[in-house]
C-alpha positions as CSV (number, residue, x, y, z in Angstrom):
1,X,88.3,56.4,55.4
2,X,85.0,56.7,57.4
3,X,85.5,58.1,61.6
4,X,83.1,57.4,63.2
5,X,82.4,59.1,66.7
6,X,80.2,57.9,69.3
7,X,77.4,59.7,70.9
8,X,79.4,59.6,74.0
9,X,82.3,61.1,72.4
10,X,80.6,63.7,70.5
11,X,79.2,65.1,73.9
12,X,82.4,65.2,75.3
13,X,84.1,67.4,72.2
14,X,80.9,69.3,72.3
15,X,81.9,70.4,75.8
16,X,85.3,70.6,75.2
17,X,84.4,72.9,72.6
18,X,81.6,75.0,74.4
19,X,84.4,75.4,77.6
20,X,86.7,76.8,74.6
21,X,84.3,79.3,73.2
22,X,83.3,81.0,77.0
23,X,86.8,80.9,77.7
24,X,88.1,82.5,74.4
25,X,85.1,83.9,72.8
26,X,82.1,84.9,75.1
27,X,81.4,87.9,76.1
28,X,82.1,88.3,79.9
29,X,79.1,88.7,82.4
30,X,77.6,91.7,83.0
31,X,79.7,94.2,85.7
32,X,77.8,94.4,89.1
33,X,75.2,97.1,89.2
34,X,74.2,99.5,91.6
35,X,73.5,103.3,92.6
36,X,74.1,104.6,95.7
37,X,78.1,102.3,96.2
38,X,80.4,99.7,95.6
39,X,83.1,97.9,97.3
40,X,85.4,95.5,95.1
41,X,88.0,93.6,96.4
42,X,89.9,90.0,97.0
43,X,87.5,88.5,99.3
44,X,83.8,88.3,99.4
45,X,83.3,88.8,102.8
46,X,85.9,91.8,103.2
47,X,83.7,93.2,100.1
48,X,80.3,92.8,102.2
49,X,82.2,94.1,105.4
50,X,82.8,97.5,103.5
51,X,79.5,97.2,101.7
52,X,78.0,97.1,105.2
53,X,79.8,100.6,106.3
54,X,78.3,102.4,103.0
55,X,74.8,101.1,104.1
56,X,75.2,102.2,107.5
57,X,76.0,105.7,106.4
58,X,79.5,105.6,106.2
59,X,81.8,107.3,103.1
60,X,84.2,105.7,101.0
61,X,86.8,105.9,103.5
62,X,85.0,104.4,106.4
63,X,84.3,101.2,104.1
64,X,87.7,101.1,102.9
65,X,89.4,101.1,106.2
66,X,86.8,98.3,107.1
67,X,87.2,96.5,104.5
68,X,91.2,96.7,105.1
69,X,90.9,95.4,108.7
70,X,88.1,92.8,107.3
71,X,90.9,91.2,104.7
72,X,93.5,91.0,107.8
73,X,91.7,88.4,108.7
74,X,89.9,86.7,105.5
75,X,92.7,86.9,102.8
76,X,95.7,86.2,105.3
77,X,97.8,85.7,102.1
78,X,97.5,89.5,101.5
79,X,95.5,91.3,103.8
80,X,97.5,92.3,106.6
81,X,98.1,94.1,110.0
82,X,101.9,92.8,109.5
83,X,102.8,95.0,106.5
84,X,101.8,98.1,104.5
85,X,100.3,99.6,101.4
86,X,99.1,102.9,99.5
87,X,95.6,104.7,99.5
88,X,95.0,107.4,97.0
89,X,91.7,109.0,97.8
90,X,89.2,111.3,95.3
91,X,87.3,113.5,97.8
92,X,83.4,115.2,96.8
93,X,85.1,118.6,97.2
94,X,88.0,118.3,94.4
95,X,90.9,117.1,96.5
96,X,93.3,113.9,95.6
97,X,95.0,112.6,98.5
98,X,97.2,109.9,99.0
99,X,98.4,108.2,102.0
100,X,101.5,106.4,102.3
101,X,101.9,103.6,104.9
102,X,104.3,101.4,103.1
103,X,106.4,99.3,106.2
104,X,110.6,101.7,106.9
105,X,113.5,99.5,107.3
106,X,114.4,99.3,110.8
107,X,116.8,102.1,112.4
108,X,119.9,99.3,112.8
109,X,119.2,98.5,109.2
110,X,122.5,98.8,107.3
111,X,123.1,98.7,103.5
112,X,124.9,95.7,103.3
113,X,122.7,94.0,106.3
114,X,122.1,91.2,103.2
115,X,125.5,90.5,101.7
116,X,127.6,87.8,103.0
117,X,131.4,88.0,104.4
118,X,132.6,88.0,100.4
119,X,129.9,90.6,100.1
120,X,127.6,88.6,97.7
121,X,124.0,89.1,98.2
122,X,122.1,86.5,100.2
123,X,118.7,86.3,99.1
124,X,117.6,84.1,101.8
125,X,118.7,86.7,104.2
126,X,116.0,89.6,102.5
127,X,113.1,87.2,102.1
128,X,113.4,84.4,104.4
129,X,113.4,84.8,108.1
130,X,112.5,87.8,111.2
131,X,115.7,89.7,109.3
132,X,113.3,90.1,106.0
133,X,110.8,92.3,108.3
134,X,110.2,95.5,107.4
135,X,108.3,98.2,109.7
136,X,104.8,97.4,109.7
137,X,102.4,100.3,108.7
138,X,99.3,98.6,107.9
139,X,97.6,100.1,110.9
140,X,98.8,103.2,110.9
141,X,97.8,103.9,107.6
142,X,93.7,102.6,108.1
143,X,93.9,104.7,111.5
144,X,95.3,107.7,109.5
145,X,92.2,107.6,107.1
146,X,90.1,106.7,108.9
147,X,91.1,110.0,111.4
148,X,91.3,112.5,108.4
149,X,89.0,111.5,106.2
150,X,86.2,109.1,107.6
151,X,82.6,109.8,109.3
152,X,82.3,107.1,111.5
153,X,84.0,105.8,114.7
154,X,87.1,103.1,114.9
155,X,85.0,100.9,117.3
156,X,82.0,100.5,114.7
157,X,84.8,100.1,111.6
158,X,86.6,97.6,113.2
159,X,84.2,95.4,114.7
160,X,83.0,93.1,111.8
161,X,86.4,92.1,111.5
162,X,86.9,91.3,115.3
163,X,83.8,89.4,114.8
164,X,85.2,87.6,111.7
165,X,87.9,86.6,113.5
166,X,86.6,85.4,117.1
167,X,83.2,83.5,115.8
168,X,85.2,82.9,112.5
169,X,84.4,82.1,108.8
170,X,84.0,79.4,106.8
171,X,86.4,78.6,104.4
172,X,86.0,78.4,101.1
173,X,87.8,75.8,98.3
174,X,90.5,78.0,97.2
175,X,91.5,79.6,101.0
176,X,91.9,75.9,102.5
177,X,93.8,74.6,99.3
178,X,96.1,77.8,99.6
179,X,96.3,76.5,103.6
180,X,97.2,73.5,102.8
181,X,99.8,74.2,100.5
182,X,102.4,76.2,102.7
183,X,101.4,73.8,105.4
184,X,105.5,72.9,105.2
185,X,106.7,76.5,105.1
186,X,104.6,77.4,108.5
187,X,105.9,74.2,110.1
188,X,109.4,76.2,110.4
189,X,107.6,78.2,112.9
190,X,105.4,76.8,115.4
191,X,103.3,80.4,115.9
192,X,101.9,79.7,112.5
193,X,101.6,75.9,112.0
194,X,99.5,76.7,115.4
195,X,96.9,79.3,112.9
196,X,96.9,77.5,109.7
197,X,96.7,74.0,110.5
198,X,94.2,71.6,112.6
199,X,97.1,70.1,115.5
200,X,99.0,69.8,112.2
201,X,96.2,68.5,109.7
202,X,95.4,70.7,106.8
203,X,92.1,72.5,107.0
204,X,89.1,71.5,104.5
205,X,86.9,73.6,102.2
206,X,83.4,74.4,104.4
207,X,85.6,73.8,108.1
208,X,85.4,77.1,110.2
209,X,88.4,79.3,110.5
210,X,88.9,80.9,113.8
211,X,92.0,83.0,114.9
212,X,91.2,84.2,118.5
213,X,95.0,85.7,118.8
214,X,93.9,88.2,116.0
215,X,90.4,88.6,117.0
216,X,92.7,90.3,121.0
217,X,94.7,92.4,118.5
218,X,91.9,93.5,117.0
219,X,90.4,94.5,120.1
220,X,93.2,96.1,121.2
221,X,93.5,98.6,118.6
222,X,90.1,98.9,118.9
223,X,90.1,100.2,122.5
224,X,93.7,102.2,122.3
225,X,94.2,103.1,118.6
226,X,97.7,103.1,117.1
227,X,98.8,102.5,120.6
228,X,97.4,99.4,120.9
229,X,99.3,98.2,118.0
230,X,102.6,100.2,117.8
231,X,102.8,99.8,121.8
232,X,102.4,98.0,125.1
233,X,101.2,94.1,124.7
234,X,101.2,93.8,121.2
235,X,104.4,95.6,120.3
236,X,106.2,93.4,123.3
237,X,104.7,90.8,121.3
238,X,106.3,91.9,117.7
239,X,110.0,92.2,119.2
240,X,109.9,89.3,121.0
241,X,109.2,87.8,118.1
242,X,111.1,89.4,115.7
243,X,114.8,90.2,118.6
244,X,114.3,86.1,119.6
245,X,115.1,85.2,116.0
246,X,118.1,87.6,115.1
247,X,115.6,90.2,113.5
248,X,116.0,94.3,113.8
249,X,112.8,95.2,115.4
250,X,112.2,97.4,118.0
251,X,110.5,99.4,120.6
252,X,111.9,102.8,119.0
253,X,111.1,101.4,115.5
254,X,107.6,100.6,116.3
255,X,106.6,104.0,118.2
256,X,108.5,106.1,115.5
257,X,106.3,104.8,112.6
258,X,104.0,107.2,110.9
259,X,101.9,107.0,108.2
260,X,102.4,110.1,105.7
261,X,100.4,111.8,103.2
262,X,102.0,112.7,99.6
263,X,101.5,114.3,96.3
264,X,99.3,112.6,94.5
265,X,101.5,112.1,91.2
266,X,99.1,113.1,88.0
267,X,99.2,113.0,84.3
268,X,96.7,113.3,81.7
269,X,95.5,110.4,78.6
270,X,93.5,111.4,75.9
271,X,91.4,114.1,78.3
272,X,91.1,112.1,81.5
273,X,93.3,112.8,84.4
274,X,94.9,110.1,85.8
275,X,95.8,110.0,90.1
276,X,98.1,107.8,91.4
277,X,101.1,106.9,93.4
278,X,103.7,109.3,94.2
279,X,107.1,107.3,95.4
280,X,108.4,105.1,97.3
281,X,105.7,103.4,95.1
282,X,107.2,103.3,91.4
283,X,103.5,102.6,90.4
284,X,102.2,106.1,89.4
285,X,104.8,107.5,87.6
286,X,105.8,104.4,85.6
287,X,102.2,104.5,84.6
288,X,101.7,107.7,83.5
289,X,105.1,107.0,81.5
290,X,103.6,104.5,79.5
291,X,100.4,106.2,79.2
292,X,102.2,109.8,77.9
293,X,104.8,107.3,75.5
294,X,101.4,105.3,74.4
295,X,99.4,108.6,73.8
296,X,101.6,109.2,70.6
297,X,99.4,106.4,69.0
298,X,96.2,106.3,67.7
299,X,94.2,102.8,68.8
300,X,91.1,101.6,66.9
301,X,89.4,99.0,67.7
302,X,90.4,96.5,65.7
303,X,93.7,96.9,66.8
304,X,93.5,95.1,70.2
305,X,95.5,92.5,70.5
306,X,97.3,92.7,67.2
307,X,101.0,91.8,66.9
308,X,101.2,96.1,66.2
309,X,99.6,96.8,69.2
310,X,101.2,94.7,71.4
311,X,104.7,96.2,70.5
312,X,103.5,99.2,71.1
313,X,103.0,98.4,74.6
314,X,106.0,96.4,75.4
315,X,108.4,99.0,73.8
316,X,106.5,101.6,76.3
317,X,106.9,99.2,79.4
318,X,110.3,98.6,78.4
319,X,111.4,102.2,78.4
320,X,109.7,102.7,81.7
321,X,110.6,100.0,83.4
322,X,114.6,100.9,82.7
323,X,113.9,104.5,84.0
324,X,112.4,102.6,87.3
325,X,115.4,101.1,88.1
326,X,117.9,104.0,87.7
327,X,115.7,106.6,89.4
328,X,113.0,105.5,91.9
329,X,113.2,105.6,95.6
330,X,112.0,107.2,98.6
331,X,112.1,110.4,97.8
332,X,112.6,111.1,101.7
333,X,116.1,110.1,100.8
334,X,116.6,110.7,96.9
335,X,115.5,113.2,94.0
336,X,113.5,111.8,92.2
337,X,113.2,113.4,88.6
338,X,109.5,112.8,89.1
339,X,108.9,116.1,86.8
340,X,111.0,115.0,83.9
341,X,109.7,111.4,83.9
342,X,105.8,112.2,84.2
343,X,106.7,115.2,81.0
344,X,105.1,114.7,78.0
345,X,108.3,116.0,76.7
346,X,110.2,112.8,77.9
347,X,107.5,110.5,76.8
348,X,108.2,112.3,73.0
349,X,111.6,111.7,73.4
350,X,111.2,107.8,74.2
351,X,108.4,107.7,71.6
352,X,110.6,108.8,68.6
353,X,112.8,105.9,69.4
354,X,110.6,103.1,68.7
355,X,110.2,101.9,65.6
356,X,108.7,99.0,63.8
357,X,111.5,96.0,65.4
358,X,111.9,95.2,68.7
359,X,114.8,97.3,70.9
360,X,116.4,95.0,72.7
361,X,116.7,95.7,76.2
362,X,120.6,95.9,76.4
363,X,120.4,99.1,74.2
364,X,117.6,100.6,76.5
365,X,119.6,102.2,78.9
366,X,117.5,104.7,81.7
367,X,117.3,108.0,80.0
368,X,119.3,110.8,81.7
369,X,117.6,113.6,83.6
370,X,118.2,117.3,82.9
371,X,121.3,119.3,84.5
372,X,110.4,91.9,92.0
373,X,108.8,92.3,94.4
374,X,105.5,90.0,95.8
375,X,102.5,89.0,93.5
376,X,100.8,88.2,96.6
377,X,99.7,92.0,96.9
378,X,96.0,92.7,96.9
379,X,93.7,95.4,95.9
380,X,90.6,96.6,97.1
381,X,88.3,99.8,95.1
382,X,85.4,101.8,97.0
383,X,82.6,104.6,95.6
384,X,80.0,105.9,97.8
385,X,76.8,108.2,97.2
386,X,78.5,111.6,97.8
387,X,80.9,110.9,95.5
388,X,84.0,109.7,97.3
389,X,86.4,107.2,95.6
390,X,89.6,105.0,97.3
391,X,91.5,102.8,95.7
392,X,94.1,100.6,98.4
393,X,96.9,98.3,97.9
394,X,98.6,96.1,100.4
395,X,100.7,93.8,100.7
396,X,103.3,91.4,103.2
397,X,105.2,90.9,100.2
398,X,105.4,87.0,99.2
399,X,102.5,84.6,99.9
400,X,101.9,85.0,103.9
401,X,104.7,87.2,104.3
402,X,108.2,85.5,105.5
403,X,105.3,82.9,106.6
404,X,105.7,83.9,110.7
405,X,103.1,84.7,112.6
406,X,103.6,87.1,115.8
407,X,103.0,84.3,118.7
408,X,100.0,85.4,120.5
409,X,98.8,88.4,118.4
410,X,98.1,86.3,115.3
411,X,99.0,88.3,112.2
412,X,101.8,87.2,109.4
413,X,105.2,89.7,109.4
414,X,106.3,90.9,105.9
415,X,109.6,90.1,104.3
416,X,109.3,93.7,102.1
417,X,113.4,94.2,103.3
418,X,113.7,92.2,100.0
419,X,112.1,95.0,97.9
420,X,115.2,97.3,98.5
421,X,118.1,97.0,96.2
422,X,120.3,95.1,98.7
423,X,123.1,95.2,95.9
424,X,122.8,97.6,93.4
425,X,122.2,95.3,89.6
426,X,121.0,92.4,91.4
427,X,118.0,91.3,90.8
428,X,115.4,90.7,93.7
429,X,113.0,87.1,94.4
430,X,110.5,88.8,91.5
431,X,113.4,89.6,88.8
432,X,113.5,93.3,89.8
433,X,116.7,95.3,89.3
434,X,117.6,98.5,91.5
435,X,120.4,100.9,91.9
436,X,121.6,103.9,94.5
437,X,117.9,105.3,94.3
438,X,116.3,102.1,95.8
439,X,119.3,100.7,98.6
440,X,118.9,100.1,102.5
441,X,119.0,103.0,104.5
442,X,117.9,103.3,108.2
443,X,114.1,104.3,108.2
444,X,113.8,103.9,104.5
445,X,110.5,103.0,102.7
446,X,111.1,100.5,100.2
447,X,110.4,101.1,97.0
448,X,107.1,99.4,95.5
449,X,105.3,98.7,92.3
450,X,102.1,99.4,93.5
451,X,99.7,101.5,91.7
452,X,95.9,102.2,93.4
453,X,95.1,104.6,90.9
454,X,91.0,107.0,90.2
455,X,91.0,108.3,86.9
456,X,88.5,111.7,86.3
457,X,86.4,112.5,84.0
458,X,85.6,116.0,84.1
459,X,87.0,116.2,87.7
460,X,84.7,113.3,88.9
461,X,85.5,109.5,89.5
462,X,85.3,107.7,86.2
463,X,87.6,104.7,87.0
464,X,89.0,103.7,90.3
465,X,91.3,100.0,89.7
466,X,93.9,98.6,91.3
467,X,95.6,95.2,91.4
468,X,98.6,92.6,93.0
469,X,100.9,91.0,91.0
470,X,104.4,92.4,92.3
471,X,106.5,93.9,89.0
472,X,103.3,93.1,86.8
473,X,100.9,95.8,88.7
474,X,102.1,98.3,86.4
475,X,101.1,96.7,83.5
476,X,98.3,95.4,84.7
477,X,96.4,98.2,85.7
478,X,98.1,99.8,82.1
479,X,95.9,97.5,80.1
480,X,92.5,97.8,82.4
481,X,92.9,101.9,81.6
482,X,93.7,101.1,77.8
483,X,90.5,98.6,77.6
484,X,88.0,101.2,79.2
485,X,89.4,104.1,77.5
486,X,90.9,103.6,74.5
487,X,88.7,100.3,73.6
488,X,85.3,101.5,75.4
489,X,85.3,98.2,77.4
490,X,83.3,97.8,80.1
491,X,84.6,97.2,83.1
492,X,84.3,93.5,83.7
493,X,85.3,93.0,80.2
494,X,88.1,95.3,80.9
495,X,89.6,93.1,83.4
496,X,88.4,89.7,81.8
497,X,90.7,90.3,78.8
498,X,94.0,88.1,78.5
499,X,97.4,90.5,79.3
500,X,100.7,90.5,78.6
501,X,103.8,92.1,80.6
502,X,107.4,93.1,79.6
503,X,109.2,94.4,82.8
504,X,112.6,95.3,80.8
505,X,114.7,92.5,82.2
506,X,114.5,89.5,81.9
507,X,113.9,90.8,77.7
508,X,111.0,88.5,77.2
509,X,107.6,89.5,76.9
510,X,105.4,87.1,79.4
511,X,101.8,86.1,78.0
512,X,98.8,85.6,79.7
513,X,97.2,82.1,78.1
514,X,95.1,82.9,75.1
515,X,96.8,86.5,74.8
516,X,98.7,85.6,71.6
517,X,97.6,83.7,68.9
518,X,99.8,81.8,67.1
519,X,99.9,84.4,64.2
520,X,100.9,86.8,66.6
521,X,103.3,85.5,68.2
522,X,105.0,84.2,64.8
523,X,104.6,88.2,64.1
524,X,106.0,89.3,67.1
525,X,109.0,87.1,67.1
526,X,109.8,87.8,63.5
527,X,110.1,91.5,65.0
528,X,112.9,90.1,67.2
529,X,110.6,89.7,70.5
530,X,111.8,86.5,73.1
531,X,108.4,85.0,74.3
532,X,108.5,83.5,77.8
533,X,106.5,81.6,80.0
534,X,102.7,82.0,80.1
535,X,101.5,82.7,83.7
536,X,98.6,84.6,85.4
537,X,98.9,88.4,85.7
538,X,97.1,90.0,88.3
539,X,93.6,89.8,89.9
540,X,92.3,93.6,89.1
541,X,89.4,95.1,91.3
542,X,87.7,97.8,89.0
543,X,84.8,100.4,89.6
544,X,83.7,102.3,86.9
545,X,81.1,105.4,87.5
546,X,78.3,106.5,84.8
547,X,77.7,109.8,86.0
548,X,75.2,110.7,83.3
549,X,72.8,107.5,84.2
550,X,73.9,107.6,87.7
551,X,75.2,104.0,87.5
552,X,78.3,102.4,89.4
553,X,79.3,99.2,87.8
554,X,81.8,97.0,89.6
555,X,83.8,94.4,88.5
556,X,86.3,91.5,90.3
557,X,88.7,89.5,88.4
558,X,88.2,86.2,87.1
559,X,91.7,85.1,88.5
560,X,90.8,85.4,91.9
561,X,87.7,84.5,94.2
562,X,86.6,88.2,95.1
563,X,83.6,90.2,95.1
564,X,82.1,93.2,93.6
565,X,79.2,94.2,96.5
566,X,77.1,97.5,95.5
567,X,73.3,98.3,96.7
């Protein structure tokens, strides 16, 4: 039997197939080029505000604080004055620091604050609602850096985004449709249907975005510093809000807070040093974990994305993921075995388990020591000319927060109470399980899984990544440090490539679309994997540093609408 195809119809498989091939096949665009800085992060214009600061003069620091208060107001989903995040910093000199402003629980908060009279766990209770608030520490943390490690002054850093905010921006296609679609969440509270909608129309892609409350806050940490924020108008504001509506909040909680500087936790893979995120973030050491497990293997190139490789990593994440859940908390108010999990040691130990099958997860157990959370995080990476590197992460927790803006100040609260273990074994909105390490306390920091992480080279910046994606920024930023080291990716490739995540429970591994090939997957289920829904995982910001050609190549992720901005 003859087919016979029209010319019409050939064109149209033609570009079916051409779409196909970029998508699958092609290599990925060259990384962004420049010498003398970069900024990467979530939103273009956050990305030029920092890229701004470097010109001007500024370190790595300076643009990173800017770009933080610049993504308050252009990546409201994220970016935040309402709730809190991690900054690990590679200074010139030699020194790794890290700052921890993740948001406390309040001092009324009680342990069972979120189970009902039969003392089940009420979910809506930790995510929905002024009682899902934690402590905001947003600005304490930029103010912090900016104070102990910056060059320039508040009033210059903060004033592109005061400016973003009072003239406003315009919005692009995917910040209006993301508008639009919580329109009916923010109608529950009239302080944010009044921010993101038009007298109750949705905005439109190309409409200008103004937010005059935020644009006064702003302004008023720009004139009085923390005080500005953590006292006087706008903290009145916060309580009001937060006290009106049955929420914990206070005065007392407000003045208390404090950002804090922490151990960088560190490890080593294959000769480069790895700096990350000491606790309450779970990110740094359940990284290195992986990475020391991982280690034991030898990669070559040809073994990316094989069925064999791919249980390699998911036996690793498996094994780290169970020791997160047992032992990782605020170490303000538990031991962490941080020692004994970052020990190559351990990793041997977990290593010599593994063998060619899949372990199911109900015989992983968390090893003993010696005698979810949101996907609406974002990232944002900085290098500057005298050899400074930051990499942030931030976060509200879900998609704008618990959706309630503070009437008349203009910024989203978090809903992070829901990343504490409210009942020990229950699993959070984003499938994550906790235990005595991780429950409510008064003044607690919840745990995280964020993991801003600078990898050296020889003591200097070779890598500085970060990403969002709630349970999966472990394993995210995993892969992007396999690619570039073990695969000799570059970085926009790096972060182009299709992942995969295995979190320990639910015992599934989740693919990325295009990640596993039908004979791989057929491989990897004969092994006795599950395989469960395909979603997106992550939006990574990436910097990588060629000392030798004195070239900084930055790259931002295909999943999301950022920018990589160097000169």
């Amino acid at each position: 039997m003859q087919i016979s195809i029209s010319s019409k119809n050939l064109k149209k498989i033609i570009l079916i197939f051409l779409v196909i091939y970029t998508l699958v096949f092609a290599e990925a665009p060259d990384p962004v080029r420049a010498r003398n800085g970069m900024v990467v992060s979530a939103s273009e214009l956050a990305s030029k505000v920092g890229l701004h600061i470097l010109k001007k003069g500024g370190n790595a620091v300076d643009a990173a604080v800017a770009t933080g208060f610049a993504l308050a107001v252009t990546y409201p989903s994220a970016g935040n004055l309402g709730g809190g995040g991690f900054m690990v910093i590679h200074l010139n000199d030699g020194r790794n620091v890290t700052i921890d402003y993740r948001e406390k629980a309040p001092v009324s908060a009680h342990r069972n604050m979120f189970l009902d009279s039969l003392g089940n766990y009420d979910p809506e209770l930790s995510s929905e609602g002024v009682t899902s608030s934690g402590v905001p520490g947003s600005v304490a943390g930029l103010l912090y850096a900016l104070e102990e490690y910056g060059t320039m002054k508040l009033a210059d850093v903060i004033q592109p985004a005061i400016n973003l905010a009072q003239n406003g921006f315009q919005l692009d296609y995917r910040t209006a449709r993301s508008f639009a679609s919580m329109l009916d969440a923010f109608s529950k509270y009239p302080s944010s249907f009044k921010v993101f909608s038009k007298d109750g129309e949705p905005y439109n892609e190309g409409e200008i975005f103004r937010q005059p409350d935020l644009a006064k806050t702003l302004k008023l940490i720009k004139e009085k510093g923390r005080d500005g924020f953590y006292k006087g108008e706008t903290a009145d504001l916060i309580v009001k809000q937060v006290q009106s509506n049955g929420g914990y909040i206070t005065h007392e909680d407000l003045a208390k807070y404090n950002a804090v500087e922490r151990e960088p936790v560190t490890g080593t893979y294959r000769g480069y040093e790895i700096v990350s995120m000491a606790p309450p973030s779970s990110g740094g050491i359940v990284l290195i974990e992986m990475l020391n497990i991982l280690e034991n293997y030898e990669f070559k190139q040809e073994d990316w994305g094989s069925s064999k490789y791919i249980h390699h990593l998911v036996e690793a994440m498996k094994y780290a993921y169970a020791d997160r859940t047992v032992h990782l908390g605020d170490e303000d108010f538990y031991p962490v075995p941080k020692e004994w999990l970052l020990s190559k040691e351990y990793a041997k130990e977990i290593f010599n388990k593994i063998t060619e099958e899949a372990t199911p997860s109900d015989q992983i157990s968390a090893g003993v020591p010696p005698a979810n959370e949101s996907e609406e995080t974002t990232h944002y990476s900085v290098y500057d000319a005298f050899g400074n590197a930051v990499s942030t992460t931030t976060t509200i927790n879900s998609s704008y927060g618990n959706k309630i803006v503070v009437d008349g100040a203009g910024f989203l609260l978090n809903n992070e109470m829901d990343d504490f273990s409210a009942k020990p074994g229950e699993p959070n909105q984003f499938g994550l399980r906790g235990a005595e390490a991780n429950s409510i306390q008064p003044e607690k920091r919840m745990l995280s899984s964020m993991t801003p992480t600078i990898v050296l080279q020889e003591k200097k910046p070779y890598l500085i990544v970060g990403s969002p994606g709630g349970s999966t920024i472990m394993t995210v930023v995993l892969q992007v440090i396999l690619n570039c080291i073990d695969f000799k990716m570059d970085i926009q490739n790096a972060i182009n490539q299709p992942r995969i995540h295995h979190q320990w429970l639910p015992d599934e591994i989740q693919p990325e679309r295009y990640a596993l090939p039908l004979d791989v997957k057929n491989n990897l289920i004969s092994m006795g994997y599950k395989i469960g829904r395909t979603r997106s995982l992550g939006r990574a910001e990436g910097i990588i540093i060629d000392h030798e050609n004195n070239i900084i190549y930055g790259a931002t992720d295909p999943r999301g609408n950022g920018s990589a901005e160097g000169f």
